[in-house]
KEKOLBA-792828 format. One record per residue (C-alpha): residue in one letter; x, y, z. Coordinates in pm, whole numbers, plus 50000, padded with zeros to 5 digits. Layout:
<atoms>
AXYZ...
</atoms>
This chain:
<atoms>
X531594883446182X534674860046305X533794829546449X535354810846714X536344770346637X533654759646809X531424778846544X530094802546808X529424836346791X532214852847032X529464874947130X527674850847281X530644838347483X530874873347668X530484885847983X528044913447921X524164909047959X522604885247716X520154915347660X522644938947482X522774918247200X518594912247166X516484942346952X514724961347189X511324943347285X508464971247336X506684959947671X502664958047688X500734992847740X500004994448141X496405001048239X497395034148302X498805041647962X495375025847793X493225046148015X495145076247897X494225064147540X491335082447357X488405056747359X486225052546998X482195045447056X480325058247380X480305030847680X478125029747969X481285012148133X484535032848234X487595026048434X486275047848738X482985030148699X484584997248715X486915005249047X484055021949218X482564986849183X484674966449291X486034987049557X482314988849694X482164948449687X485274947249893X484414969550172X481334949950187X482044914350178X486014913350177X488874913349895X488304873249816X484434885249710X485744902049437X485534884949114X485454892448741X482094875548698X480354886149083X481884925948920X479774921148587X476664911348791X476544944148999X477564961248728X474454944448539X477004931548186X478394903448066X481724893548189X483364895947864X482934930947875X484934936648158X487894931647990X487684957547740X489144977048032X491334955748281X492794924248119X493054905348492X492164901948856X495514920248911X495124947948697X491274956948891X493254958349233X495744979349056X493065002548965X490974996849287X494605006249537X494965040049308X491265052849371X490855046649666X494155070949681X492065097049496X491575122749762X495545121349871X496485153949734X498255168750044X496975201550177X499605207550434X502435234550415X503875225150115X507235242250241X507275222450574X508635188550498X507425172450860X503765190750773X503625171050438X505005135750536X502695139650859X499815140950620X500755115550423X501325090250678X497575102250837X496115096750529X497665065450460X496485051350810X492635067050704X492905047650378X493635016450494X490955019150808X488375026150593X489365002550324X490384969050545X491104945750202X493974974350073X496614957250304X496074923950133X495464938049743X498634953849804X500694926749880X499504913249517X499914937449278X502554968249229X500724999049361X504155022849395X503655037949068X500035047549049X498965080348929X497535087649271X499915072549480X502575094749270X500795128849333X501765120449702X505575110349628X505255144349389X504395164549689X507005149649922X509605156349711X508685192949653X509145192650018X512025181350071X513725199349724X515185227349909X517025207050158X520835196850108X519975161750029X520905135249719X517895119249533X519185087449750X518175102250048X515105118849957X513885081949838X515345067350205X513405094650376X509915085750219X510115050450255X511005047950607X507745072350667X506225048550426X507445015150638X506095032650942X502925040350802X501945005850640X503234988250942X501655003751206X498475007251006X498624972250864X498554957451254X496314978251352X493504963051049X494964926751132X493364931451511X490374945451396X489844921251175X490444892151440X488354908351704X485594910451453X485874871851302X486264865851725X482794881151780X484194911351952X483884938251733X486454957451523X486524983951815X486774956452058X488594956952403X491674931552284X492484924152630X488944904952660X490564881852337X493744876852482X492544873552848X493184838652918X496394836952769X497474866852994X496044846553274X498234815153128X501384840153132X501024856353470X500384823953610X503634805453468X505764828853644X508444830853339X507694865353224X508374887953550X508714920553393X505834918953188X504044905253434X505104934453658X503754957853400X500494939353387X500024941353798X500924977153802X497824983353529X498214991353147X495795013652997X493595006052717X495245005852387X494835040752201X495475029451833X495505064651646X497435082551958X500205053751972X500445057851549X500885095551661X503435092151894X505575069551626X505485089351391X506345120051577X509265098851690X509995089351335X509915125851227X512425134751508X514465108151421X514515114351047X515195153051102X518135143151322X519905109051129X519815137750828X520255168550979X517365186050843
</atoms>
């Protein structure tokens, strides 16, 4: 191969990615690829075994209780063994997000778009409620591309295959349900969770939390309209019939922005 004068491979010098040049490096099996994997010699341990676990330590005493060696002890073996199936603390919330996602196969309509996403987004919000650590063991680990998790994305897009739309906008469509979902449920778990470390309950009234900054507000006179709205009487907040009426709205909107 010609050099240049400086003794450099000209292929080095170019523009294109420094990758095209390097041998293909194979990447790591995923947890989901070694679970698929035949095993040799009978275990008392298995991957399910091992979520159902640690999920159960979480919804007990929180996502920060979960540990590879507090896992072994309520699983009654050694550490060590533990890693014969997940080689980190990130790889057990992988596997922890996806079962609690076991029960998402959809039931709706299959052939009614809104009917599927509507489900998904419900069960999504269920999930989460009944599983308060998901929102944080999500925000550490990738949990798009989850066998569970893609049943759901499976059964959107068979929805939405017979409409006129580009693989672009099928992907746009699901995430902005998904934003919707995750951020309306998300909030929702942050409040319970203060009112509970507060003393007031998860179910708690959070006007009786945020009472004497209201009475700080109203007082200060700088906030008319809101204090307007406060004078005139605001009903109790109705979590699951507000994340009802967004995502009705988000539905209608969807529908229209795409014309479907």
């Amino acid at each position: 191969m010609a050099k240049t004068k400086s003794g450099c491979d000209p292929a080095a010098e170019s523009d294109g990615p420094a990758e095209s040049a390097a041998p293909d490096v194979p990447t790591p099996p995923t947890i989901w690829e070694r679970i698929d994997a035949p095993r040799g010699a009978r275990t008392t341990l298995s991957h399910e075994r091992i979520a159902e676990a640690a999920i159960a330590l979480a919804d007990a005493e929180g996502l920060d209780a979960v540990s590879m060696r507090k896992l072994a002890e309520s699983l009654g073996v050694a550490t060590m063994a533990l890693y014969r199936y997940v080689n980190s603390k990130d790889e057990l919330l992988e596997l922890m997000t996806d079962v609690v996602g076991t029960a998402s196969e959809l039931l709706a309509d299959p052939d009614d778009w809104r009917a599927v996403f509507r489900e998904a987004a419900r069960r999504r919000r269920d999930t989460t409620l009944a599983h308060p650590w998901l929102p944080a063991a999500q925000a550490q680990v990738p949990t798009s591309l989850t066998p569970n998790r893609n049943l759901v994305l499976e059964r959107m897009l068979a929805a939405l295959e017979p409409l006129p739309l580009t693989g672009d906008q099928k992907m746009q469509l699901i995430r902005a349900l998904d934003s919707y979902a995750r951020g309306a449920t998300d909030g929702e778990v942050n409040q319970r969770t203060m009112l509970e470390r507060r003393g007031y309950g998860t179910d708690g009234d959070v006007r009786l939390l945020l009472r004497s900054n209201m009475q700080w507000l109203l007082r200060s006179g700088r906030y008319p309209l809101f204090a307007k709205l406060v004078m005139e009487g605001l009903a109790p907040v109705d979590a699951e019939g507000e994340f009802e009426l967004g995502l009705e709205a988000m539905l209608d909107g969807l529908a229209a922005r795409f014309g479907i």
